[in-house]
C-alpha positions in Angstrom: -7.1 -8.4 3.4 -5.1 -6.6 0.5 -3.9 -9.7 -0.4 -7.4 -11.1 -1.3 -8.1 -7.8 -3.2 -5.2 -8.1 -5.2 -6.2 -11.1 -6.9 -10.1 -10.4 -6.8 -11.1 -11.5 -3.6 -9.6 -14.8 -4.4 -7.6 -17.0 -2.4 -3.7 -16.6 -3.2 -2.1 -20.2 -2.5 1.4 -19.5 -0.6 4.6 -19.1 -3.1 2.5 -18.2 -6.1 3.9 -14.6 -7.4 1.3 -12.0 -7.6 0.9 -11.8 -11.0 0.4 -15.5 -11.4 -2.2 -15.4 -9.5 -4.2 -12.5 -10.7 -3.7 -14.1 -14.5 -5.4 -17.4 -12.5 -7.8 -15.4 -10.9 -8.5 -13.1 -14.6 -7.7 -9.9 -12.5 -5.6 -7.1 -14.3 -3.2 -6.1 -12.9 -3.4 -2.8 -10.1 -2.3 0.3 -12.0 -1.2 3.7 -9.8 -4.2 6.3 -10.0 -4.7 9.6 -8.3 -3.2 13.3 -7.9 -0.9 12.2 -4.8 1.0 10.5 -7.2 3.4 13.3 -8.3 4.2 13.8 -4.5 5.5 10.2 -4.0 7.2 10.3 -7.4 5.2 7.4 -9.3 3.9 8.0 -12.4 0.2 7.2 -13.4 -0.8 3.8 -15.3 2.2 2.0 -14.1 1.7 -0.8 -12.8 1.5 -1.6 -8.9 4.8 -3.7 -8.1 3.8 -6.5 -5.3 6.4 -5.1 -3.0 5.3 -1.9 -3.6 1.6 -2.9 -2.4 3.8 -4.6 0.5 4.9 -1.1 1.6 2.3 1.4 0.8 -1.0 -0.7 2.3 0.5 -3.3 4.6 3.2 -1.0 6.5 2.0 2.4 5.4 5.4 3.0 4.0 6.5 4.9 0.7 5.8 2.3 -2.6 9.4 2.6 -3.0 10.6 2.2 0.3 13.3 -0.7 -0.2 15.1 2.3 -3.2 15.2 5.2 -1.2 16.4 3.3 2.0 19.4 1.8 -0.1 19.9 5.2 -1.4 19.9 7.3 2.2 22.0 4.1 3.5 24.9 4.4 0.6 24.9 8.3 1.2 25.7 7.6 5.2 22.3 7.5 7.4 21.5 5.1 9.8 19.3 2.2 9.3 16.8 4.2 11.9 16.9 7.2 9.7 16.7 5.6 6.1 13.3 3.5 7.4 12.0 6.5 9.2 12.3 8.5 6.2 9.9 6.3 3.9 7.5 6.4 6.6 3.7 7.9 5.3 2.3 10.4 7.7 3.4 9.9 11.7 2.2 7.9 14.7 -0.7 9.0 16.5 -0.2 10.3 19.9 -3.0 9.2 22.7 -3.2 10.5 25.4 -1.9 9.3 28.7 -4.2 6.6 30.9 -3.7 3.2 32.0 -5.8 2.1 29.7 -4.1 3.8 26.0 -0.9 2.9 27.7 -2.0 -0.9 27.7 -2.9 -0.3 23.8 0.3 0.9 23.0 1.7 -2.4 24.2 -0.2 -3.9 21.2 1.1 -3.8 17.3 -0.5 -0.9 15.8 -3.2 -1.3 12.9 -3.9 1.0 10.1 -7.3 0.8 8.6 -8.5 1.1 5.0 -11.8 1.4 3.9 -11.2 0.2 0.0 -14.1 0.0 -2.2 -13.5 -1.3 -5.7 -16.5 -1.7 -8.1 -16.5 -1.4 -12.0 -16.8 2.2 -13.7 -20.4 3.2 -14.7 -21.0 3.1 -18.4 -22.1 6.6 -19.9 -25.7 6.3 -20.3 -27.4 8.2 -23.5 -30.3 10.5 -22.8 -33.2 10.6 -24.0 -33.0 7.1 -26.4 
């Protein structure tokens, strides 16, 4: 889904590189926005790095995950630990039934509900 989003709800043909296609597609590129930012450690207006997108919306993973893991690595933690550690927020624990133990058996989804549409132009009163 991101993927199509990315690129303006285009089609994305396999091997093109991100910004290729959104120059194809006449999308800007995705710029960081929003007062979480400061907490993650990006900085507003940059621009939105493919593998970043990778992390943040398709694993729910830290933007920078592939960094900080080399980083936590070099300075001795486990491969466990350094990916653990770029994790967003935590699994959610159901609770115990033949039936939510059958779901665990399946991959785990997380769900966005992205709305993009163009800023609204100031209107002028009274003219």
């Amino acid at each position: 889904m991101f993927r199509g989003v990315m690129v303006g709800d285009g089609h994305r043909r396999a091997g093109t590189p991100l910004r290729a296609a959104q120059d194809e597609a006449g999308v800007p590129p995705g710029v960081w926005k929003g007062r979480g930012l400061a907490a993650l450690g990006l900085t507003a207006g940059d621009v939105v790095r493919e593998r970043q997108a990778e992390h943040f919306l398709g694993e729910g993973r830290h933007p920078d995950a592939d960094r900080i893991e080399c980083q936590l690595l070099a300075h001795g933690k486990s491969p466990e630990q350094a990916r653990r550690a770029t994790a967003l927020g935590r699994h959610i624990e159901h609770n115990r039934s033949p039936e939510t133990d059958k779901a665990k058996e399946r991959a785990p989804w997380l769900a966005f509900d992205l709305t993009f549409r163009p800023r609204r132009r100031p209107t002028s009163r009274g003219r």
